[in-house]
C-alpha positions, 0 to 999 in steps of 0.5 A: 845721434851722431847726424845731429851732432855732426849738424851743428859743427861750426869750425869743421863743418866743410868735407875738404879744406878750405885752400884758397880765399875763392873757397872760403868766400864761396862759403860766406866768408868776410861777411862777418867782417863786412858785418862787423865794419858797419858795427861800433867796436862796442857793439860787437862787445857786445855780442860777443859777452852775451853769446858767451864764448870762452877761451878755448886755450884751456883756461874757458875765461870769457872772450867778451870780457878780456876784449872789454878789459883791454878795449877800455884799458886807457893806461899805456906805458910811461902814463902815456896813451895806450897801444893795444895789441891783439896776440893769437896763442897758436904754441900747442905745445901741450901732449894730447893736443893738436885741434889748432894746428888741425883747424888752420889746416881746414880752414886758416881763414876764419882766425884771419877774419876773427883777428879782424875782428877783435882788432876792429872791435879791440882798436889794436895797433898791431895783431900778431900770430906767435906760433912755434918755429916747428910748426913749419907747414902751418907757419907757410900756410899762414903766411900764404894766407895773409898774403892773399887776404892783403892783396883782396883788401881784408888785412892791412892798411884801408881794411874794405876801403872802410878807412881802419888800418889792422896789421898782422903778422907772424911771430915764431917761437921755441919749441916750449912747452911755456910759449903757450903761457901767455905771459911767456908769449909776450915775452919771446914776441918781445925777444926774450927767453919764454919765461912766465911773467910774474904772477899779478902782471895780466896781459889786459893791463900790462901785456905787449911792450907794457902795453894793454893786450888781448891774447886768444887762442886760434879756436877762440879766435876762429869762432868769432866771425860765425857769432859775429855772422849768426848772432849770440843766440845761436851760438848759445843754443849749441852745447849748455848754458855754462859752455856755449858751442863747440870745441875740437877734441883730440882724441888719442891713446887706445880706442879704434878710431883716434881722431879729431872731432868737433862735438858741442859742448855738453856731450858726453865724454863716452860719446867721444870715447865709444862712439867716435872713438869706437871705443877700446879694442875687444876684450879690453875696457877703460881704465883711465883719461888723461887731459893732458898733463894738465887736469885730474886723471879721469877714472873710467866711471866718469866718462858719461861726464858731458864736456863742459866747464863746469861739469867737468870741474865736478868730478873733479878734472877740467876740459882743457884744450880739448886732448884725450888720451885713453888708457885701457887695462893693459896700460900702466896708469903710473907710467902715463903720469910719469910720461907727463912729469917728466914732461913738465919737469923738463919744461919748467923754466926754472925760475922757480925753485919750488917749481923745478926741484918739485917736479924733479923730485915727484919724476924721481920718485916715480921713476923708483916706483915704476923700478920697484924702488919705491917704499912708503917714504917716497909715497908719502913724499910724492904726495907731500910735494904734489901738495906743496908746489901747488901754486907755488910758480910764477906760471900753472906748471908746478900746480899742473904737475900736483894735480894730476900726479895727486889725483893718480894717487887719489883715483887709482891706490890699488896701483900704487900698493902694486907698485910698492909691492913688485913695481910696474906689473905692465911692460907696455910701453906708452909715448907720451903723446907729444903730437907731430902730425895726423892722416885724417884719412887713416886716423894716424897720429905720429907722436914725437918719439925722440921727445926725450932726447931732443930735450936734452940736445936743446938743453932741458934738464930734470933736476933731480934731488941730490 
C-alpha cells in the first residue's frame, strides 16, 4: 500500500532538498513556465479549471476559477483600468500545521515557478509572498531564492527573454493568527493592522490597493507547474474526482511517528493515523482528531473517512490545511478544545463583539468546567453561544470557534457529564500545537510552548465576561 502511495507523491517526491536552482533544473524545473510561455494566458486557464485543483489553504475554492475572476475583472480602482495582483498566503499560523513552511524547506522553486505562472496567466503587476516575520529561516530561503532565479532569467523583468515583466517580492507580517484571512493579508501588505475586511468585499473584486487580486496559498501554488508540466488528466487520476491530488498532512499529537506526509487525496484518514503514523502507543486507542481549531472534532469511528472535501464535509468535519492532531484515551478531549478557544479567543481581533466576547465567554466557561466549576447553566450557555456567534464576524473565527466547541459537545456527552460531576478526571497535560519547527530525521515536532505568554507580552487579551 504504502509504495503506490509514495509513487504518486508530486510536491515531495524527491529524497533531499532541492537547494540550489542547479538541483531543481536537473529534475525539470522551469519547464513548465518554458510551457506556460508559449500558451495564451486563457489557455492555461484553461488548464488548470479542468484539472480542478483546489485551494489548499483550507477553504478547497477551485484555483481555476479564482484566476478567471481576477484574469476577466476589468474594474480597477477610481473606475479606472485595473492593476491585478497575484498574493501568495504563506502565514500558517493555524495549530496543527506546518506543510508550507515544510514544502519551501524541500523545495521553494515550484511556488516560484507556479507564481510565474498564474502571474503570466492572471496578467499581474505585481505578485507578492506575505509571510510572518517568524518565519525567519523560510523568509531567507526565500529571498536566496528569487535572488537566484532573477539572475537566470526566470523572475523580474524580460522573464525568459519572452518579453513579460512579473515582479515578486517578500511582504513580512505579524505573528496572528488573521494574517492568513486573506482579506487581513491584504491589509498588513497594505501597512495596516491584519484586521479582516468586512464580509461581502472579495479580494477577485476589490482585493490589493482595491484593485483585482488573486490570493493562494503556498501548496496551491507549488502545485501548479506539475498541471502546467503533466496535463489536467494526470493530476486528476490522482485522488477522487471531487478532491483531485495530493495534499501534505501534518500529523501530530499521540501516534508513533508524527510527521509530514504527502498522501493523495481520498486516502483514508486511519491510513495516515495507523499506517504512517504507526498508530497510538501500545495498550492505548483513539479517542478523537482535531483539524486544527477549525473543523468538527472527529470521533475515533470516523477515521476510515478518506481525506477529501467532500467526504470529510459528511461526517461532518472539513479537510482543512491538512494538520491532525490525535488524541488517545489518556488525554482530556475538553481540554484540547480549551487549548484551541483560548486560541481563538486570544487571536480574534476584536472588531467584532460578538466575536470577542463570544469566544471569551465559551473560554471561561470551559475553564470552569475543566476546574470542576462548572454546572448545567454554564453548558447550556456554551452551547447557546457556540450557536449564536456563528457567522456572527466580519471573518470564520468566531464561527470556527461554535463549531468545534459545539461538535465536542455533540460527540463526546459522557465527558462533558464528567465534568460536571468531578472536572477534569485527566491530569495529562496537552500543548496546544502551535508549531515551530520539524526534524524529519527523528520526526520531532517542537510546539510553541510559551504561546500563551507571548500573547500576552504582545498584547492579546481574552475578553472574559464581567
Amino acid at each position: 500500500m504504502i509504495k503506490a502511495l509514495e509513487e504518486q507523491k508530486i510536491l515531495l517526491q524527491y529524497d533531499k532538498p532541492l537547494e540550489t536552482l542547479e538541483d531543481y533544473l536537473a529534475v525539470g524545473g522551469f519547464q513548465a513556465l518554458k510551457k506556460a510561455l508559449d500558451m495564451t494566458p486563457e489557455q492555461i486557464i484553461d488548464v488548470i479549471k479542468r484539472s480542478f485543483l483546489r485551494g489548499r489553504g483550507g477553504a478547497g475554492f477551485p484555483a481555476g476559477i479564482k484566476w478567471d475572476g481576477v484574469r476577466n475583472n476589468q474594474c480597477g480602482a477610481h473606475g479606472l483600468a485595473p492593476e491585478r495582483y497575484l498574493v501568495c498566503n504563506f502565514s500558517e499560523g493555524e495549530p496543527g500545521t506546518y506543510k508550507d513552511r515544510f514544502l519551501v524547506q524541500k523545495n521553494p522553486y515550484a511556488l516560484i515557478e507556479g507564481m510565474m505562472i498564474a502571474s503570466y496567466a492572471i496578467g499581474t503587476v505585481n505578485a507578492i509572498i506575505c509571510i510572518k516575520e517568524v518565519s525567519k529561516r523560510e523568509t531567507l530561503i526565500l529571498q536566496r531564492v528569487i535572488e537566484e532565479c532573477r539572475l537566470a532569467g526566470y523572475v523580474g523583468d524580460n522573464v525568459l527573454g519572452k518579453g513579460h515583466n512579473f515582479p515578486l517580492e517578500i511582504a513580512l507580517g505579524p505573528d496572528s493568527y488573521l494574517l492568513g484571512e486573506d482579506r487581513a493579508q491584504l491589509e498588513v501588505i497594505e501597512g495596516k493592522p491584519p484586521w479582516p475586511r468586512a464580509k461581502g468585499i472579495i479580494p477577485v473584486f476589490v482585493g490589493l490597493y482595491d484593485q483585482p487580486t488573486c490570493v493562494n496559498n503556498v501548496e496551491t501554488l507549488s502545485t501548479v507547474p506539475y498541471i502546467i508540466k503533466n496535463g489536467p488528466e494526470w493530476f486528476k487520476s490522482i485522488g477522487t474526482a471531487d478532491s483531485p491530488g495530493t495534499m501534505i498532512f501534518t500529523l501530530t499529537g499521540d501516534v508513533q511517528r508524527p510527521g509530514m506526509y504527502e498522501l493523495p487525496l481520498g486516502t483514508p484518514m486511519s491510513t495516515l493515523i495507523n499506517v504512517y503514523g504507526g498508530g497510538p502507543l501500545m495498550e492505548r486507542h483513539i479517542q478523537a482528531v482535531f483539524s486544527g481549531p477549525t473543523n468538527a472534532v472527529i470521533p475515533a469511528d470516523k477515521i476510515d473517512t478518506p481525506l477529501g472535501y467532500a467526504s470529510m464535509r459528511s461526517i461532518p468535519s472539513g479537510l482543512g490545511s491538512g494538520g491532525y492532531t490525535v488524541l488517545d484515551n489518556t488525554a482530556c478531549v475538553l481540554k484540547m478544545g480549551l487549548n484551541f478557544s483560548k486560541f481563538l479567543a486570544l487571536e480574534s481581533c476584536g472588531q467584532c463583539t460578538s466575536c470577542k466576547t463570544g469566544t471569551g465567554r465559551i473560554t471561561r466557561n470551559l475553564e470552569l468546567l475543566e476546574a470542576g466549576k462548572g454546572t448545567e447553566e454554564h453548558v447550556m450557555a456554551i452551547l447557546d453561544d457556540c450557536q449564536h456567534i456563528k457567522g456572527a464576524g466580519h471573518c470564520y473565527l468566531c464561527t470556527e470557534e461554535g463549531i468545534e466547541i459545539g461538535s465536542i459537545f455533540y460527540n463526546f456527552p459522557e465527558v462533558i457529564v464528567e465534568h460536571l460531576e468531578y472536572g477534569c478526571m485527566k491530569e495529562r497535560h496537552l500543548v496546544m500545537p502551535k508549531i515551530k519547527s520539524y526534524d524529519e530525521a527523528t520526526h520531532t515536532f517542537t510546539f510553541e510552548e510559551n504561546y500563551y505568554e507571548n500573547s500576552a507580552l504582545l498584547g492579546k487579551t481574552i475578553c472574559y465576561p464581567s
